[in-house]
N, C-alpha and C positions, 0 to 999 in steps of 0.2 A: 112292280114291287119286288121282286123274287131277286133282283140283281143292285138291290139296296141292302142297308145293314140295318140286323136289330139294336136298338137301344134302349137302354136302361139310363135314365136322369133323374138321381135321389132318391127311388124309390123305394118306399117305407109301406108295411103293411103289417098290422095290431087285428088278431082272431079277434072273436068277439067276448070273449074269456079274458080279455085282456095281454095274452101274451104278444111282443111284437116281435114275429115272425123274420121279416127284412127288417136291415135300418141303413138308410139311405146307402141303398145298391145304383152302383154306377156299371154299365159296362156295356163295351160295343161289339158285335159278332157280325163279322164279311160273309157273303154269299160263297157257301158251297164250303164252309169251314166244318170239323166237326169239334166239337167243345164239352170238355166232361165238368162236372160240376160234381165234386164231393162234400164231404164232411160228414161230421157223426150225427146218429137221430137226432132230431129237431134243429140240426143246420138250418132249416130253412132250401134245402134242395127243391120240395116238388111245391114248395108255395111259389117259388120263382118262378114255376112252369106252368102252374095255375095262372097264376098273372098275366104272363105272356099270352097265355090263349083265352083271355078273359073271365074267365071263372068268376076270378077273384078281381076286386077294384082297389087300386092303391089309393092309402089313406093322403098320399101325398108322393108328390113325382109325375114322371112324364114315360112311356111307354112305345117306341116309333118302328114302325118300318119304314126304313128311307124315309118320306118324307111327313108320312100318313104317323096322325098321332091315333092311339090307340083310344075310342069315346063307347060310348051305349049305342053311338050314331050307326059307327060304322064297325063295330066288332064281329057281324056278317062276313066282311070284308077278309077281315086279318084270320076266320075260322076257317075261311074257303082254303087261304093258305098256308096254314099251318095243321099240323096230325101229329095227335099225342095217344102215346099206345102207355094206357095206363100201366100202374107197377099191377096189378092184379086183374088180366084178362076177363074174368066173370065179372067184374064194370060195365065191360061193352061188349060180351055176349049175350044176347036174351032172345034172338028170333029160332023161328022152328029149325032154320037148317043152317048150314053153313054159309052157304050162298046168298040164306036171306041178310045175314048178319051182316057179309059182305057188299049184298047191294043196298043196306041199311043208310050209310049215308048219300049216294047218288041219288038213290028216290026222297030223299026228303030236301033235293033242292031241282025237283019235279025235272030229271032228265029223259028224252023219251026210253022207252024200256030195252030196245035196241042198243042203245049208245049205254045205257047201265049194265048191259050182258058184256059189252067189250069192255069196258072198264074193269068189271070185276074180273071175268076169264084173263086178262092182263095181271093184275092185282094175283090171282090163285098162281099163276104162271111162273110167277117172279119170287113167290112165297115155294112155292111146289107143292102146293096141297090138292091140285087138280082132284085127288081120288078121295078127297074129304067132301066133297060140294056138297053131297045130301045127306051127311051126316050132322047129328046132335052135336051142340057144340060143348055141351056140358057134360057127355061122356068120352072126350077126347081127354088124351092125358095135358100136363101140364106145358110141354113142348108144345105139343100139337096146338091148344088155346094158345097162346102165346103166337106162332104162328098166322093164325087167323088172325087173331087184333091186329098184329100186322099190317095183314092184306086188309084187316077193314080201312085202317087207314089208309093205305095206298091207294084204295078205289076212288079215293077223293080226289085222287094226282097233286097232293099237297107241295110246296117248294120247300116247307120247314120242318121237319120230323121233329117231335119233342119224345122222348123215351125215357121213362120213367122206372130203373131198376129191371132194365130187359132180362137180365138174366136170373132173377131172383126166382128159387123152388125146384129149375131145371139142373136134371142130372147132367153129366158130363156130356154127352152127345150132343143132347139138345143145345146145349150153352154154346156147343161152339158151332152147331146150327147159325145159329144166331148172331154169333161173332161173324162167323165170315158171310152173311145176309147181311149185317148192318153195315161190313166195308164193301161190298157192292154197291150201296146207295152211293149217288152222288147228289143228294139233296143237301142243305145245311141241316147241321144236325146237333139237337145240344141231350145230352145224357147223365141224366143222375143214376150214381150206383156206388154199393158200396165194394164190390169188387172192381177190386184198383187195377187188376190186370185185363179185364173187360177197356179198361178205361185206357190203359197202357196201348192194348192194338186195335181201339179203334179211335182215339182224339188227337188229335197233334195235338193242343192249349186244354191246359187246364183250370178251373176257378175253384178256390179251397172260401164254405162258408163255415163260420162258427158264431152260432146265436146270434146268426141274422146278417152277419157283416162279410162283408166280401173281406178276405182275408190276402189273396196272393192270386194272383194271372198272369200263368206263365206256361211255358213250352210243356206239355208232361213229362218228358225224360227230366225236365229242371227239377220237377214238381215231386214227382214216385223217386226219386233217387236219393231227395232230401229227408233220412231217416230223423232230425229232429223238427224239421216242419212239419212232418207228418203225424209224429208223436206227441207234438204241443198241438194240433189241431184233435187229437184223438182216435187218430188213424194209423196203420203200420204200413210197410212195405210191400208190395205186390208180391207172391209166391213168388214168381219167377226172378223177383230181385234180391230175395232174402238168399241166405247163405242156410236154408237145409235142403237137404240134399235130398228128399223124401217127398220136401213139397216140391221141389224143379220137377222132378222127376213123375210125379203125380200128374201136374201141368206138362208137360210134355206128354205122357201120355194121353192128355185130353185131346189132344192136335190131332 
């Protein structure tokens, strides 16, 4: 499954408040691509990402990895391989330690406890939080959580990372933790955020929604360079592409 492509066919999706969220999203993402997904609050960004990991049930549409359609059948299946590190960490911390949080998902798809120690020590390794293991996860700063959710999903050894405003709350440091930890991945990767320079170095292709509708799929440099695309979507220019010299210069010193 991991060297097939996700698909989106029509897919339309109405809260229960009646607002509709998607309106018939089409769209196909290659293995090992990574893809940003913007637009302004209530785009429709993290409902698309809800869907894909079945959370959510589309009112109407088709939902595929390669060839596997997305049912209640088999949504085990597409969870094994897929990992969404929600927008706000304290979602999926709640166990006593770090470690536990970490091996949170391996034990709940009964692995021996040996193969869930390697998994996770892999998972801390690649995050670098080794010296967190037996720490509270809820008195770590907002980096540091952010980091663990992470690693909780990586203990899964997901193919598809779904990332949900990775860098949102985090000071300068952290962020760009983050940044250069999410172009290490070589999983496929699809990322909602509203910082467009997050999106800038880590997505080749980008997807612009506006109340619901896929609006434009194209290269990012196409996409962040087009100051009235981005302006009639509700968006501006990524720092780094704007002309003050305050923000360049701000973002350069983030690096």
């Amino acid at each position: 499954m991991s060297h097939h492509k996700i698909e989106f066919v029509n897919v339309s999706y109405s809260y229960p408040n009646g607002i509709q969220a998607i309106k018939n999203v089409s769209l196909k993402i290659t293995h090992s691509e990574s893809v940003g997904i913007i637009g302004a609050n209530g785009a429709g960004k993290s409902t698309l990402l809800l869907l894909l990991l079945g959370i959510l049930k589309p009112d109407n549409g088709e939902i595929r990895i390669g060839d596997i359609k997305l049912t209640q059948k088999n949504i085990q299946i597409f969870r094994q391989k897929i990992g969404m590190v929600f927008q706000n960490p304290d979602d999926q911390l709640f166990m006593p330690t770090v470690y536990d949080d970490i091996a949170f998902g391996p034990r709940n798809y009964f692995m021996d406890e040996n193969e869930i120690e390697r998994f996770v020590d892999n998972a801390m390794k690649i995050t670098n939080i080794e010296h967190l293991k037996n720490r509270i996860a809820y008195q770590l700063s907002p980096g540091e959580k952010r980091l663990v959710a992470i690693a909780s999903v990586l203990s899964m050894n997901p193919d598809i990372l779904l990332m949900d405003e990775p860098t949102s709350f985090l000071d300068p440091q952290a962020r760009r933790k983050i940044i250069n930890l999410i172009n290490s991945f070589q999983h496929t990767k699809i990322i909602t955020s509203h910082d467009l320079d997050l999106i800038l170095e880590t997505c080749e292709r980008t997807i612009i929604l506006n109340e619901g509708k896929l609006i434009v799929d194209d290269k990012t440099t196409n996409i962040l360079n087009n100051k009235d695309l981005l302006i009639s979507n509700k968006l501006d220019l990524p720092l780094s592409l704007s002309k003050c010299s305050a923000c360049y210069y701000k973002l350069k010193f983030e690096k």
